[in-house]
N, C-alpha and C positions, 0 to 999 in steps of 0.2 A: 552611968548606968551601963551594963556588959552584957550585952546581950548573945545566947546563943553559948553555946562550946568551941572551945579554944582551936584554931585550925593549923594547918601546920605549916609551914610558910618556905620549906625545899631548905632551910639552914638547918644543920643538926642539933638537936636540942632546943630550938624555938619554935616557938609556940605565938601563933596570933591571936591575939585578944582584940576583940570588935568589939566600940562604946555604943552605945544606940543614944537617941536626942531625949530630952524630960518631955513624961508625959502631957505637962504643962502645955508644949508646943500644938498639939493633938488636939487641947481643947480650943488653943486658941483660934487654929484652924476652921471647926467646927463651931464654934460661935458666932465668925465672919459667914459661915453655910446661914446659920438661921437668921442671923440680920438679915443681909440680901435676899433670901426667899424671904424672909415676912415683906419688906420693903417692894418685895416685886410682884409678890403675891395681894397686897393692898391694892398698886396702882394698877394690875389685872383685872383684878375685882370691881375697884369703881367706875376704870375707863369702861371696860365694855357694859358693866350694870348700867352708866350712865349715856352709853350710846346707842348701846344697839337692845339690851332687854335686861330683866334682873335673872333670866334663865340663863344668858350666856356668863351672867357672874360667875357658873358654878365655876368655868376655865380656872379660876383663879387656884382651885389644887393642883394645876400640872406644876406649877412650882416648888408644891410641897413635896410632890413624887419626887421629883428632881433632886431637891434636897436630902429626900431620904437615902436617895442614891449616891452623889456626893458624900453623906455622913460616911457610911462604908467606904470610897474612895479615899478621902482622908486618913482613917484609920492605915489602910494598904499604904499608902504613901510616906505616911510616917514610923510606920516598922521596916519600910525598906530603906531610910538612911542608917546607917553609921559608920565609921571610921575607925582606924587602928596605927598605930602609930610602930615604925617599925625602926631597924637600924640606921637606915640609908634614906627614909622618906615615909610619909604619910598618905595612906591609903586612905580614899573616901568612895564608898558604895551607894547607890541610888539606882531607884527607879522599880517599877512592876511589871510592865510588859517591856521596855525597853532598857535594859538593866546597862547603869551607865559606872565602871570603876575609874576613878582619878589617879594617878599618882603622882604626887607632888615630891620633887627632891629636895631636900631640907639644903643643900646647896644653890640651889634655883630660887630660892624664896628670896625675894626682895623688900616684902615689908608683911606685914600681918594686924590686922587691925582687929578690933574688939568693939562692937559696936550693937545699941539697945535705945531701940525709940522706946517713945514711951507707953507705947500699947504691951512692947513685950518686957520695959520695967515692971509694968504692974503685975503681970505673969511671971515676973523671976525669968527673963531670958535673955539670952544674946546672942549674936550671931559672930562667927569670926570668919572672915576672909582672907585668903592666902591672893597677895601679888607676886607674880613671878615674872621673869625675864620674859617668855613668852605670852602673851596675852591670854592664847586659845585656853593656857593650863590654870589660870586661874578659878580657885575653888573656893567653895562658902560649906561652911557648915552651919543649919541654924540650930534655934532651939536648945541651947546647950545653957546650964547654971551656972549663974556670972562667976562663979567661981572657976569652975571649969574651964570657961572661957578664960578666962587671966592667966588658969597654970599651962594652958596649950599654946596661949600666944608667948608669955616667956618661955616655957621651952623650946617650940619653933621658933623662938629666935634667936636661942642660945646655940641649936643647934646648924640653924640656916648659917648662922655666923663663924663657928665652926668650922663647917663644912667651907661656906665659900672663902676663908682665908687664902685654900691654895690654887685657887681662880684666878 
């Protein structure tokens, strides 16, 4: 998924193209919102209905505010990742108040994994993590269509390989 118009990346004639994650991920997110508020919004409700009065059960929507606010955070969260894949290394963008860019060198990569429990098989997702020589650079992209994922990890490793031969 390509989100956004192409930027231009200081090489002449290239052009960056940024992928953004399947919406799929977004709802997963926001499904784990409303479990946890209902689940915490119940044990709100009985504990103090059952201790202190059935008036103070009303507390039991601060959790649902909460989640509503959360819903929105999600959304924001998951329109700020995506990633672009360039000559020399793979860019990965994140974050909303604290805007965090990776760059991972396709010679530094040391192994790349493809990896999907089964919450986000059943949502069609996967997560792929970059291991590098350095610990700190280690990157994950989630949320991405297992296909997707498959063609980024063999190409990051066709290219990692590549590149580190003359290391």
């Amino acid at each position: 998924m390509e989100t956004g118009s192409p930027e231009k990346t200081g090489i002449p004639g290239a052009e960056l193209v940024w992928r953004g994650l399947q919406p799929a991920l977004m709802r997963l997110r926001r499904l784990f919102v409303v479990l946890w508020t209902a689940v915490l919004a119940i044990a709100v409700g009985l504990l103090l209905g059952l201790l202190v009065g059935a008036a103070w059960a009303a507390f039991a929507l601060v959790p649902a505010a909460c989640a509503a606010w959360c819903w929105r955070l999600v959304g924001r969260n998951w329109r700020s990742w995506r990633y672009a894949e360039r000559a020399d290394d793979l860019l990965i963008s994140r974050g909303v108040l604290w805007r965090e860019e990776t760059v991972v060198p396709y010679g530094r990569m040391q192994l790349v994994e493809v990896t999907s429990g089964p919450v986000e098989r059943r949502f069609g997702l996967a997560t792929v993590q970059l291991h590098t020589a350095a610990a700190a650079t280690d990157a994950t992209i989630p949320g991405l269509d297992p296909a997707e994922a498959e063609r980024l990890r063999d190409r990051l490793t066709e290219l990692g390989e590549a590149r580190s031969a003359g290391l």
